[in-house]
C-alpha positions as CSV (number, residue, x, y, z in Angstrom):
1,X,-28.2,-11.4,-26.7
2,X,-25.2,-12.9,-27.2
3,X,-21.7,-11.0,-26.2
4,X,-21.6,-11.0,-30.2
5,X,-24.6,-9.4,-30.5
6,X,-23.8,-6.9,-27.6
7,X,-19.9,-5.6,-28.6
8,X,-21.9,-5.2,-32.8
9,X,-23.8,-2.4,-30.9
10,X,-20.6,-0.5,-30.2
11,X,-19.0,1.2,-33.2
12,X,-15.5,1.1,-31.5
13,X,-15.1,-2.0,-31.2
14,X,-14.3,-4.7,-34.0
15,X,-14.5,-8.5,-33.0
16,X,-11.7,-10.4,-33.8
17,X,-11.1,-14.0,-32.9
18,X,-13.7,-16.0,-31.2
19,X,-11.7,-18.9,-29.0
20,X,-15.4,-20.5,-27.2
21,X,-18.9,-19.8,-27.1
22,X,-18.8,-16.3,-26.4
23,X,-15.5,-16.0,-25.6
24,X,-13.7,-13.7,-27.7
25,X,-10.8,-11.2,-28.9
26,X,-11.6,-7.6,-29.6
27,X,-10.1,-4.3,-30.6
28,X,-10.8,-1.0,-29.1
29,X,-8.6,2.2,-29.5
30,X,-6.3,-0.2,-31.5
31,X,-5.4,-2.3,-28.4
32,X,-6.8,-6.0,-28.6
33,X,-8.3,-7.5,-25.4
34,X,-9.6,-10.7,-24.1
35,X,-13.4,-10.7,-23.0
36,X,-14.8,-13.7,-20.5
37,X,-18.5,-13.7,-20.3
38,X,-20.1,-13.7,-16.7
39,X,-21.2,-17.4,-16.0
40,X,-24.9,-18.3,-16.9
41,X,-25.1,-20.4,-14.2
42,X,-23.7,-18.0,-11.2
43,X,-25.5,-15.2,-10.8
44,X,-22.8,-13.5,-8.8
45,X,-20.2,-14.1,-11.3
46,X,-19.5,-10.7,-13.7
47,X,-17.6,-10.3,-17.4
48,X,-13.5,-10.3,-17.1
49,X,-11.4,-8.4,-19.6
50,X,-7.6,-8.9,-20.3
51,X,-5.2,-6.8,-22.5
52,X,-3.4,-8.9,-24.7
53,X,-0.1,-8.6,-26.2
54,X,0.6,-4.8,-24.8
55,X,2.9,-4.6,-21.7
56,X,3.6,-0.8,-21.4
57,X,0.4,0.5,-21.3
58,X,0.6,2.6,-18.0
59,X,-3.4,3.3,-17.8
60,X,-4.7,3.0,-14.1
61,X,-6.2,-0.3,-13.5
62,X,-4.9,-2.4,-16.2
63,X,-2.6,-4.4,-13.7
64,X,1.0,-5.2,-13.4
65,X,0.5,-8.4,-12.6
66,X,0.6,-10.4,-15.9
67,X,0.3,-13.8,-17.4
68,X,2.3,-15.4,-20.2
69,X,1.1,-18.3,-22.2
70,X,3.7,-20.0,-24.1
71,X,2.4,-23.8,-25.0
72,X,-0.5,-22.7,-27.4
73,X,-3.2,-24.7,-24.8
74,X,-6.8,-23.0,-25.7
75,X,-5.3,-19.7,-25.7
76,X,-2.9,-18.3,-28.4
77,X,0.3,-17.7,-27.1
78,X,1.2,-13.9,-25.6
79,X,1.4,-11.8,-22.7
80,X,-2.4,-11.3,-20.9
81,X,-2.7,-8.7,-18.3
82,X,-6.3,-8.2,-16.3
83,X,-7.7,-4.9,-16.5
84,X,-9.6,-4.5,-12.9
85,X,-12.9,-2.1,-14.1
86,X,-15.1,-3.0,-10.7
87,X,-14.1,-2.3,-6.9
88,X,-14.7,-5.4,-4.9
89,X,-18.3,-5.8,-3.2
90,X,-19.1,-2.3,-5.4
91,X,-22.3,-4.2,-7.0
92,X,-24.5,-7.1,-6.2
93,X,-24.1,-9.0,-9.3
94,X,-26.6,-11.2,-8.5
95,X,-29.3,-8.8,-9.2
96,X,-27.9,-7.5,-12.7
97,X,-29.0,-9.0,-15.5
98,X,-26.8,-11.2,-17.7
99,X,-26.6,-8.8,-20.4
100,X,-26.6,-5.8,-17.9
101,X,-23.5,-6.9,-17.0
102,X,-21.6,-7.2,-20.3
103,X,-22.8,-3.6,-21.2
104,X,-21.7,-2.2,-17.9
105,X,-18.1,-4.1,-18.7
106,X,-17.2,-2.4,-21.9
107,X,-18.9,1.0,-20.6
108,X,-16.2,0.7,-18.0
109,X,-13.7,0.0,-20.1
110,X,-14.4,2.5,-22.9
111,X,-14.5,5.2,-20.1
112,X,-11.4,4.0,-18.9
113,X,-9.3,4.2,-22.0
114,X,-11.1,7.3,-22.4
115,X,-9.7,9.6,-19.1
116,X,-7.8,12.6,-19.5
117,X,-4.5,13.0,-17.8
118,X,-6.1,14.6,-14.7
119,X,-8.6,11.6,-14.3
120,X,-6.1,9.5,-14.8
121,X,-4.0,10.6,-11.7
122,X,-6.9,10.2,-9.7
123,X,-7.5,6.7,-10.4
124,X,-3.8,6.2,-9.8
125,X,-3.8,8.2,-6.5
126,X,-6.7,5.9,-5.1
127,X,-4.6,2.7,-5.7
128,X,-1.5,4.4,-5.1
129,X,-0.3,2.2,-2.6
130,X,-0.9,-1.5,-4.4
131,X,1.0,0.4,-7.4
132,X,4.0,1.3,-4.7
133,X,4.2,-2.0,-3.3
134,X,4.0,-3.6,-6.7
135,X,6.8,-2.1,-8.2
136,X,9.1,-1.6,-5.0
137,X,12.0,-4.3,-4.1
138,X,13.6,-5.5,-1.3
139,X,13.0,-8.6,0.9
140,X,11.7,-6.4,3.9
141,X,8.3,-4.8,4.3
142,X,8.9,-1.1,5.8
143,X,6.4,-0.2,8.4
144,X,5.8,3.4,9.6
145,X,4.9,4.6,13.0
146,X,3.5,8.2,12.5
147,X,2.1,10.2,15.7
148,X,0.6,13.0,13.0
149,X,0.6,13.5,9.7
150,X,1.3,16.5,9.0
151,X,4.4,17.9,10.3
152,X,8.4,16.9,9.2
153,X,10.2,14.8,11.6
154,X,13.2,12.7,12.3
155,X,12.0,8.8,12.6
156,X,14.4,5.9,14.2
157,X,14.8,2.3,11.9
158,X,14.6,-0.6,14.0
159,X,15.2,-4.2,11.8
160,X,13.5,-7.3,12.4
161,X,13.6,-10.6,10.6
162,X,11.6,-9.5,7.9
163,X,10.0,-5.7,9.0
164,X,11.8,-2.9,9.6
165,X,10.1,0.1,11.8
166,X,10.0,3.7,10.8
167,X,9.1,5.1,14.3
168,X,8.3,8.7,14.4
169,X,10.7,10.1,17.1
170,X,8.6,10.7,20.3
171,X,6.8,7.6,19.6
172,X,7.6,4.4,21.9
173,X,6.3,1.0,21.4
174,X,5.8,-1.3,24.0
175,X,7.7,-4.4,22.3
176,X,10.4,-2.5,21.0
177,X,12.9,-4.5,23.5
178,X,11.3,-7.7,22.7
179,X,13.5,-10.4,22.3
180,X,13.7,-13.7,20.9
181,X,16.1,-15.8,23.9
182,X,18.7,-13.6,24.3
183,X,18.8,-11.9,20.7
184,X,16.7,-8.8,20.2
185,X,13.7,-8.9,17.7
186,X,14.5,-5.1,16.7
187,X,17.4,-3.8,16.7
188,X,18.0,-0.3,16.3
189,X,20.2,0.9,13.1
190,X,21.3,4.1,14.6
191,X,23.5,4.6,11.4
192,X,19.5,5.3,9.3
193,X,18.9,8.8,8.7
194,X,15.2,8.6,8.3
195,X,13.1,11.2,7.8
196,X,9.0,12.1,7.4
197,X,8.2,14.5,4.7
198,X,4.2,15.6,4.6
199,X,2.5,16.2,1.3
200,X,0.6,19.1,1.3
201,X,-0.4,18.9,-2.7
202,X,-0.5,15.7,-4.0
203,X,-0.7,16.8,-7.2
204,X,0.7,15.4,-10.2
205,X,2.3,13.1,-7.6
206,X,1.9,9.6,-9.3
207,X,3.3,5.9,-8.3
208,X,5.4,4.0,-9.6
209,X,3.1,1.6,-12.1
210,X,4.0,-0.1,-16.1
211,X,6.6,1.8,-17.8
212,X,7.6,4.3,-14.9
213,X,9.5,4.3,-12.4
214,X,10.9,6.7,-9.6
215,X,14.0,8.4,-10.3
216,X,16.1,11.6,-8.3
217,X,13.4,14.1,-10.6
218,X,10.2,12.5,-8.9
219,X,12.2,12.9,-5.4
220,X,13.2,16.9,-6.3
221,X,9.8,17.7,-7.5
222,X,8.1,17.1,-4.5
223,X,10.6,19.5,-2.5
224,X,11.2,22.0,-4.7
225,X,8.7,21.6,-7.7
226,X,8.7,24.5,-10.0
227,X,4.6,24.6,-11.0
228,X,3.5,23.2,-7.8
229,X,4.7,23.7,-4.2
230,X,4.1,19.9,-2.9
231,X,5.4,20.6,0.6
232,X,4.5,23.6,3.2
233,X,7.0,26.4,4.0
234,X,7.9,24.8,7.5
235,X,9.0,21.8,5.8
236,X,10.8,23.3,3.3
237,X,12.8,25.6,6.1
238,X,13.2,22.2,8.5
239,X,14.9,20.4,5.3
240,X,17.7,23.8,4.8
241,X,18.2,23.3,8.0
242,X,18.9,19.4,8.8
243,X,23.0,17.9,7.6
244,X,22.5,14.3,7.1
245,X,25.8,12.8,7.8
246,X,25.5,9.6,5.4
247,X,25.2,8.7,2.3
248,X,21.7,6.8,2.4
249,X,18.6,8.2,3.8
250,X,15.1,7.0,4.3
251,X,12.9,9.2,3.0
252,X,9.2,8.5,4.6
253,X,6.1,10.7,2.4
254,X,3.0,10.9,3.7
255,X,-0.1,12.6,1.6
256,X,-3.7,12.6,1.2
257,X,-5.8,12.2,-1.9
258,X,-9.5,12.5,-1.9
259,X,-10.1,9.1,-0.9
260,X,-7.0,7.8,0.5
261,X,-4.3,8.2,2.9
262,X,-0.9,7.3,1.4
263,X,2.6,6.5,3.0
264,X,5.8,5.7,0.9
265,X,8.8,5.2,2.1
266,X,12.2,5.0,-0.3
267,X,15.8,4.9,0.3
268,X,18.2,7.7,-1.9
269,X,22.0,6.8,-2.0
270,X,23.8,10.8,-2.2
271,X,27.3,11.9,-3.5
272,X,29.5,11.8,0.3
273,X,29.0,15.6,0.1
274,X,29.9,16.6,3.9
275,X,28.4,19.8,5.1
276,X,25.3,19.3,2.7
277,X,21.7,20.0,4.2
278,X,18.8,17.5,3.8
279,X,17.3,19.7,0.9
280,X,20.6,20.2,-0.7
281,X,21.4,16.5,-0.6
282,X,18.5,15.6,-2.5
283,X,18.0,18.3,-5.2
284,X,22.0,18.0,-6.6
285,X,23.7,15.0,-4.9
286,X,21.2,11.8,-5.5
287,X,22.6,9.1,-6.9
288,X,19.9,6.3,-7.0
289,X,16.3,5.7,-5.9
290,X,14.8,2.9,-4.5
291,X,11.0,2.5,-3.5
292,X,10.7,0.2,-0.4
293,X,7.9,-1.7,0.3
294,X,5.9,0.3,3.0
295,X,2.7,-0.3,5.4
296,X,1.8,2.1,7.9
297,X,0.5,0.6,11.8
298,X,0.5,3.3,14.1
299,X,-2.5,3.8,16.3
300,X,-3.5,6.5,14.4
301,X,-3.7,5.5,11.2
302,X,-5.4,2.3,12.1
303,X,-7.9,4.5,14.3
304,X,-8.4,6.7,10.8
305,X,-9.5,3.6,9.0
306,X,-12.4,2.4,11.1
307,X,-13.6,6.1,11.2
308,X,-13.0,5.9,15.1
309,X,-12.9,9.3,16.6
310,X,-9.3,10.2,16.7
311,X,-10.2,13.2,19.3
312,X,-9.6,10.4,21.9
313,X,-5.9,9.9,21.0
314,X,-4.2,11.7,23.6
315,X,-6.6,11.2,26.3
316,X,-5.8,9.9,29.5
317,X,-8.9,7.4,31.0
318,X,-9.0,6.2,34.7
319,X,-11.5,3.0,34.5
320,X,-12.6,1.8,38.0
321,X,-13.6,-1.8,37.8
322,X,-12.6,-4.7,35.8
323,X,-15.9,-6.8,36.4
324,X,-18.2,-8.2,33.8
325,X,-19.3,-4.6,33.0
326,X,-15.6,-3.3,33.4
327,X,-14.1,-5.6,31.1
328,X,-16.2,-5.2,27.7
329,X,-15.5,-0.7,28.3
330,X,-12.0,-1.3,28.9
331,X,-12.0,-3.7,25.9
332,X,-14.3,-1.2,23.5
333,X,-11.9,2.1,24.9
334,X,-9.2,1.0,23.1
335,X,-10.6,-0.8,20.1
336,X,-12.4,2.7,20.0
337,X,-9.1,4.9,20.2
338,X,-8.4,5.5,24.2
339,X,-4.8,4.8,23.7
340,X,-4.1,5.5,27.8
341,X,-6.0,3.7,30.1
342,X,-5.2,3.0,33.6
343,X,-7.7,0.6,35.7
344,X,-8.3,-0.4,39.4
345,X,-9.3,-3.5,41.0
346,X,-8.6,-5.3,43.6
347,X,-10.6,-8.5,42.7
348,X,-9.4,-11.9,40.9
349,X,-11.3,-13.3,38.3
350,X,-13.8,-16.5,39.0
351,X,-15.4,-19.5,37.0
352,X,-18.7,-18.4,37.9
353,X,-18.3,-14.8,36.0
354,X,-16.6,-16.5,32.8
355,X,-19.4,-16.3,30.7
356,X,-19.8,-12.7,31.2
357,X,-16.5,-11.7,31.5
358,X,-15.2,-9.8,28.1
359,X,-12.1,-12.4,27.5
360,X,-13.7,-16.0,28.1
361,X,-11.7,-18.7,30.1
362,X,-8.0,-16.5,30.4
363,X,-6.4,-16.2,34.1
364,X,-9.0,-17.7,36.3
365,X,-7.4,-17.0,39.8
366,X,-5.8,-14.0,38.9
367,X,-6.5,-10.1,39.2
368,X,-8.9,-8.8,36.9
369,X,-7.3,-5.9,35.7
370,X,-3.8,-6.9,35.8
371,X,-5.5,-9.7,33.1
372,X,-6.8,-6.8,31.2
373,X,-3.7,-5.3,30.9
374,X,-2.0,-8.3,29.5
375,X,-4.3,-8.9,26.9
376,X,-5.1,-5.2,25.8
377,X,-1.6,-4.6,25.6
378,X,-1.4,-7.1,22.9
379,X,-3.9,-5.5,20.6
380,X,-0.7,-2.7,19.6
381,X,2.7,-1.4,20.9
382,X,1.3,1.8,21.1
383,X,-1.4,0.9,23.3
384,X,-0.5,1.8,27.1
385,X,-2.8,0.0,29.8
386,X,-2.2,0.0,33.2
387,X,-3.4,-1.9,35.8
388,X,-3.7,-1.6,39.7
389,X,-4.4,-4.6,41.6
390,X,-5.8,-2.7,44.4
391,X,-9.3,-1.2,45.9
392,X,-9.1,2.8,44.7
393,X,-8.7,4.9,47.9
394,X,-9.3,8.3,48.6
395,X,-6.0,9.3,48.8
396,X,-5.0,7.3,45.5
397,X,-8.2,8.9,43.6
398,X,-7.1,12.6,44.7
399,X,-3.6,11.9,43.1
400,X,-4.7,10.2,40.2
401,X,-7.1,13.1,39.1
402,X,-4.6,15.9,37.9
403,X,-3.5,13.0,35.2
404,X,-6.3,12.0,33.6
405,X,-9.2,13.2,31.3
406,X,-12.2,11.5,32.4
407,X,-13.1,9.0,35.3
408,X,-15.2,6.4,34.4
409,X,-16.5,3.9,37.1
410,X,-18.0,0.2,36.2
411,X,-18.8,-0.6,39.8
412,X,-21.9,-2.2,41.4
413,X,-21.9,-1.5,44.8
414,X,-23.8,1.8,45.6
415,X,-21.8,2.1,48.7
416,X,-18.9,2.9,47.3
417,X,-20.0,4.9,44.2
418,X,-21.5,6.9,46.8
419,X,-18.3,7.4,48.6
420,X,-16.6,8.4,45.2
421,X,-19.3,10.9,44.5
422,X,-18.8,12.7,48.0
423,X,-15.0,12.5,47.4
424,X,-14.9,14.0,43.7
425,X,-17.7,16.7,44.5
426,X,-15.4,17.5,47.9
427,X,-12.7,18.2,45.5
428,X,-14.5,19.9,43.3
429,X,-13.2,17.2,39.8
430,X,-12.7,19.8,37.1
431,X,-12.8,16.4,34.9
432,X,-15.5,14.9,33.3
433,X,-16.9,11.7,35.5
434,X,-18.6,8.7,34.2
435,X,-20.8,6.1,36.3
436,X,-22.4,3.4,34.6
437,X,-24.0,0.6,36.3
438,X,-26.7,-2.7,36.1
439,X,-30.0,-3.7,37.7
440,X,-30.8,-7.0,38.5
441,X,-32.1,-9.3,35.7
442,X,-30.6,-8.1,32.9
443,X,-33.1,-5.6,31.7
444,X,-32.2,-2.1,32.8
445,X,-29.1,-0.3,33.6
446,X,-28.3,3.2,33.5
447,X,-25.3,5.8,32.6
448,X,-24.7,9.0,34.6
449,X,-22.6,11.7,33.3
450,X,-21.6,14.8,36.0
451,X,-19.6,17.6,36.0
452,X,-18.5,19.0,39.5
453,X,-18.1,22.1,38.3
454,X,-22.4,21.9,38.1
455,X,-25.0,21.0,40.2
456,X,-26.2,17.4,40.1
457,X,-24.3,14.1,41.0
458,X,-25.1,10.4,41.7
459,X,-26.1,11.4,45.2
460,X,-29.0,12.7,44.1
461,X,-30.4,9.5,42.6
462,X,-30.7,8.4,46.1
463,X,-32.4,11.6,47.2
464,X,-35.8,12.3,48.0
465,X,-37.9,15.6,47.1
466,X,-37.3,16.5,51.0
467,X,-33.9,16.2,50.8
468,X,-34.1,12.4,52.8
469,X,-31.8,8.9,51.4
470,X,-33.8,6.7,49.5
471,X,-32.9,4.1,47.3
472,X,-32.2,4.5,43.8
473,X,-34.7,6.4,42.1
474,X,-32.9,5.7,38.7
475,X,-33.9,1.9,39.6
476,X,-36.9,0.1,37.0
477,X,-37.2,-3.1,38.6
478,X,-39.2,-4.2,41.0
479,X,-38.9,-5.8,44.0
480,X,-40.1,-9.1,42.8
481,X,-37.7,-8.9,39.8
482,X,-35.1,-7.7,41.9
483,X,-35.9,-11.1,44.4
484,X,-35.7,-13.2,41.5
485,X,-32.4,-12.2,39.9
486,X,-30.6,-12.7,43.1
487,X,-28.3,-15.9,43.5
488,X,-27.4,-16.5,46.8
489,X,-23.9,-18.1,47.5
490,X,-24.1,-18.9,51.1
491,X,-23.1,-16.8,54.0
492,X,-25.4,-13.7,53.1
493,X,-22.8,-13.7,49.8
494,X,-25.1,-12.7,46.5
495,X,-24.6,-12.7,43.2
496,X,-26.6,-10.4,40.3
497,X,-28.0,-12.8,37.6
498,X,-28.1,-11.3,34.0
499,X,-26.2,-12.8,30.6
500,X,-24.3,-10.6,28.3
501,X,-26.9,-8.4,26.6
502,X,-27.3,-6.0,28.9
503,X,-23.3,-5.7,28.8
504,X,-23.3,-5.1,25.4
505,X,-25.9,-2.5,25.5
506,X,-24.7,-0.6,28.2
507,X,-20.8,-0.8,26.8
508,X,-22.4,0.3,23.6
509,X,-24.2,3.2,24.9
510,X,-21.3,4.7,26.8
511,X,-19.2,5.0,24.0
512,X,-21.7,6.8,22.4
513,X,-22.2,9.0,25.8
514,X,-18.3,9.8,25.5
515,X,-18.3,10.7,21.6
516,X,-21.4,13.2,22.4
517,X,-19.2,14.2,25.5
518,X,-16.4,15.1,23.6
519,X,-18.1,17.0,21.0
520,X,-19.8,19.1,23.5
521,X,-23.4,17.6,22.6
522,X,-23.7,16.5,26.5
523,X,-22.9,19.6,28.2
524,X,-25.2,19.2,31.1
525,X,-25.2,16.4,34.1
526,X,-27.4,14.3,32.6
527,X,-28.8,10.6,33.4
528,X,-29.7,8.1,30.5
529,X,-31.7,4.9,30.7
530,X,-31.2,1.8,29.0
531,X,-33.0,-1.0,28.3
532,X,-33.9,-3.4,25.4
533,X,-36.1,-1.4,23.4
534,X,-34.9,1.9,23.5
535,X,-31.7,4.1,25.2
536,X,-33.2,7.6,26.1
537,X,-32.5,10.5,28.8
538,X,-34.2,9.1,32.2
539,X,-37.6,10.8,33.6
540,X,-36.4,10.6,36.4
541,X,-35.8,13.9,38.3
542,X,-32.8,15.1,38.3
543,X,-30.7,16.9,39.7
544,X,-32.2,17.2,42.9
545,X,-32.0,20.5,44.5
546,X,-31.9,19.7,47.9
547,X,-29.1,16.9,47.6
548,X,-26.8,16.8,50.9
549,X,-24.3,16.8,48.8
550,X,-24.2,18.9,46.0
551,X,-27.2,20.9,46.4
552,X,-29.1,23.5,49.1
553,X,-30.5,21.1,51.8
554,X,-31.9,24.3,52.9
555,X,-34.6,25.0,50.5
C-alpha cells in the first residue's frame, strides 16, 4: 500500500498536496500537516509528521522548536514544526513492517489530537522539563543541590562562568572554593534569597510550552490555589513565617509526576514591600516572572535515576584495603550511592598490580588509597572519601567504630583478618562487618557477613569440629591449584595470580550482599561462595560452635 492508499482508509483525514512520491500534505481536525514516509531502504527508519502553518497550537509533543522555509526550494513556503509521536528506542523499527509503521504514525497522531485536558497534562508533566528549559531565558544554566525533596528550605547561589548553584543549606560541596589562579570559580551571592518549595499535588501544574507562559497567577496558585492545595501545611506555615529582605528571589519547585521527577527554578522581582513575609510577597507584591533554565545534580537525584538504592545515602562505610579487590568496592560504593567512605592502607600502588587495579596506569609509586581518594572525589562534590595511608591498628579500629555503619574489609592476609575478628568480637561491634576475600587462581572467592551481636565469625572458618585451627575450610582449591597460582618474587616474597574476573564477580556480589543487608533479607551471619558458574550460600559449616573465639570451646 501506498501512504495514499493508507491515510484513504481514514475518514478524518483528507489528502491535500502531494510534493514526492508519497510525500504528502494532509488535513486532520482542520490542521494541515506534513507526512515523510519511513525509508524503504532502512528498516530502522519510521514515518515523520510536521504541522504546518499553525504556531500556537499548545498540544503536548508538537514541539517548539520550528522551522521556517522562505525560498520556495521543494517545500512551499511556511512555518513547519515536528510533532514527536514515538519515545526514543520505544520500538525496534526494524521488525515493523513498512506499512505497520505508517498506520501506527497517524493512530498516534489521531490519539494525540484527540486527549482530553487531563491527558493532556500528563503528557506535558512527563516532558515537563524539556518544555521549562525551552521556553526559559537567561545565559546561565541554574543547577540545584537538593539533600531531600520534600521539605521547604533556604538554598545559597553561588555564580560561575556559565552555572549558578542552588545548594540546599546544610549541603557542602567539595569544590565550592575552587579556584581558577587566584579568582574563585563560585562565588557566593549572599545578596540571593533562594528558596525550595516541594510540590505535594502537581496537579494542573503545567510548563511553560506554545502560547503560555508563566506569570505571578501560575506562581500564587501553587501556594495558595483555591481548588487545589499544591503545597503541604508545613510549607505553607514555613512561607508566613520567612521576611525576604529584597526585591528578587529564587524560587526553586520541586514535584513528582507519575513518571518524572521535576525541578524548576524561577526568579520573581516584588514591590520593595519591607516587613512582608515570603507568602505575602508572592501572592500581592510580584511584579515579574522569569523561568530560569534549571538542572538538578545532587547525589541524590542522580542516585534516583539509576534506580540505586538511596537507603545508602547517609551511611558512613570504613573500607580496609585498597588492593586489586579494594579498589573496584570502593569504586562500585560510590557509583552505587555510599556517599561517605573512609579507607585504610598503608601500601603504594605497583606496575605489576596495574592490570588488576580498578583505575589502570594513575599514581604508580604512590598510596593506594590516598589515589582512591583523588579520583573518587572527582566523580561529585558531594562525594566525601577519605583516605588513610596507614596499616589499621587496634587502637585506630576501636575509635573509628562509633562513626561508621558498616566495616567492610578487602584484605588477603588471613593473619590479620584474624586479628580484626578477635578485635571486633572483643568489643562486641554493634555494626554490621563485611569480609570479602580471593583464592588463588581466579576461580573461587568468598563473602562473609557477621554480626557480633550473634554467634559465628571468620574465626570459625579456620575451626575444626573439635574446636582445633585449621586452615580455611571456606577454601575450594586445591593444593595443586593453589601451587600453581603462586608467583614467587624472590626472597620467600609471593604474589596470588588471577586476572580481573574474579574481581568483578566478587565486587558484584557484595553489593548485592549489602542491598539484602540493608533490607533485612540477610539477618543471620552467613558465608556465600562464589565462583564462575553460580554465587550461593557456602556448605560449608558454619558457625562453628566450639570456636575459641566466639563460641563454647567447652562443648
Amino acid at each position: 500500500m501506498s501512504v495514499r492508499d493508507i491515510l484513504e482508509t481514514y475518514e478524518e483525514i483528507t489528502i491535500g498536496e502531494q510534493i514526492l512520491e508519497d510525500i504528502l500534505f494532509f488535513t486532520l481536525f482542520k490542521k494541515t500537516f506534513l507526512f515523510f514516509p519511513p525509508d524503504k531502504d532502512n528498516p530502522s527508519s519510521k514515518a515523520n509528521v510536521y504541522l504546518y502553518n499553525d504556531e500556537l497550537l499548545d498540544f503536548p509533543h508538537i514541539m517548539l522548536r520550528e522551522e521556517k522555509i522562505t525560498d520556495g526550494t521543494g517545500l512551499p513556503n511556511g512555518t513547519y514544526r515536528w510533532v514527536c509521536l514515538f519515545e526514543q528506542d520505544s520500538i525496534v523499527n526494524t521488525l515493523v513492517p513498512y506499512e505497520d509503521k505508517i498506520f501506527d504514525c497517524i493512530d498516534r497522531l489521531i490519539e494525540l489530537l484527540s486527549m482530553n485536558p487531563v491527558e493532556r497534562e500528563r503528557e506535558f508533566q512527563k516532558e515537563f522539563m524539556f518544555y521549562w528549559n525551552s521556553e526559559a531565558g537567561g545565559e546561565k544554566t541554574f543547577v540545584a543541590y537538593l539533600g531531600q525533596e520534600s521539605k521547604f528550605t533556604e538554598m545559597d547561589a553561588f555564580y560561575g562562568t556559565k552555572k549558578v548553584r542552588l545548594i540546599e543549606q546544610g549541603i557542602t560541596l567539595s569544590d565550592i572554593d575552587a579556584r581558577d589562579k587566584s579568582e574563585r570559580k563560585w562565588v557566593h551571592h549572599i545578596e540571593n534569597e533562594v528558596y525550595y518549595i516541594p510540590i505535594t499535588d502537581g496537579r494542573g501544574i503545567l510548563p511553560p510550552h506554545k502560547g503560555f507562559k508563566w506569570s505571578a497567577y501560575e506562581v500564587q496558585n501553587i501556594v495558595y490555589g483555591k481548588k487545589i492545595e499544591h503545597i503541604s501545611d508545613d510549607t505553607f506555615e514555613q512561607m508566613r513565617t520567612i521576611s525576604p529582605k529584597t526585591q528578587n528571589l529564587i524560587l526553586v519547585f520541586g514535584m513528582k509526576t507519575a513518571q518524572s521527577n521535576v525541578t524548576f527554578a524561577l526568579r520573581v522581582r516584588c514591590n520593595n514591600c519591607k516587613g512582608h513575609t515570603l507568602l505575602e510577597k508572592l501572592l500581592s507584591d510580584i511584579t515579574t516572572v522569569e523561568s530560569l533554565p534549571t538542572e538538578r545534580k545532587d547525589y541524590l537525584y542522580l542516585c534516583e535515576q539509576i534506580g540505586n538504592d538511596i537507603g545508602l545515602l547517609n551511611k558512613r562505610v570504613l573500607l580496609i584495603g585498597a588492593g586489586s579487590l579494594g579498589s573496584y568496592v570502593a569504586f562500585e560504593l560510590v557509583k552505587n550511592g555510599v556517599q561517605k567512605l573512609k579507607i585504610y592502607d598503608d601500601d603504594k600502588l605497583v606496575e605489576e598490580n596495574l592490570l588488576r587495579w580498578a583505575y589502570g596506569g594513575i599514581g604508580v609509586g604512590s598510596n593506594k588509597a590516598t589515589l582512591i581518594q583523588m579520583l573518587l572525589n572527582l566523580l561529585h562534590p558531594e562525594i566525601s572519601v577519605e583516605a588513610c595511608a596507614e596499616k589499621l591498628g587496634e587502637n585506630t579500629l576501636m575509635e573509628e567504630i562509633p562513626n561508621m555503619d558498616m566495616i567492610i574489609f578487602t584484605i588477603g592476609n588471613s593473619d590479620e583478618q584474624l586479628k580484626f575478628n578477635s578485635i571486633l568480637k572483643k568489643a562486641k561491634c554493634f555494626i554490621p562487618v563485611i569480609y570479602a576475600w580471593l583464592e588463588e587462581g581466579g576461580e573461587h572467592s568468598h563473602i562473609l557477613f557477621v554480626n557480633y551481636q550473634q554467634t559465628g565469625c571468620f574465626e570459625c572458618l579456620y575451626t575444626d569440629s573439635q574446636g582445633t585451627l585449621v586452615n580455611n575450610r571456606a577454601r575450594k582449591n586445591t593444593g595443586e591449584a593453589m601451587e600453581n597460582g603462586m608467583i614467587r618474587n624472590g626472597c620467600g616474597g609471593t604474589r596470588a595470580a588471577y586476572g580481573t574476573s574474579i574481581l568483578l564477580r566478587t565486587t558484584a556480589a557484595l553489593l548485592d550482599t549489602i542491598r539484602d543487608i540493608e533490607k533485612e533479607k540477610i539477618t543471620e551471619n552467613t558465608l556465600i561462595d562464589i565462583s564462575s558458574d553460580r554465587i550461593a550460600v557456602s556448605d560449608t559449616e558454619f558457625p562453628m560452635e566450639v570456636c575459641d573465639c566466639c563460641g563454647d570451646s567447652s562443648k
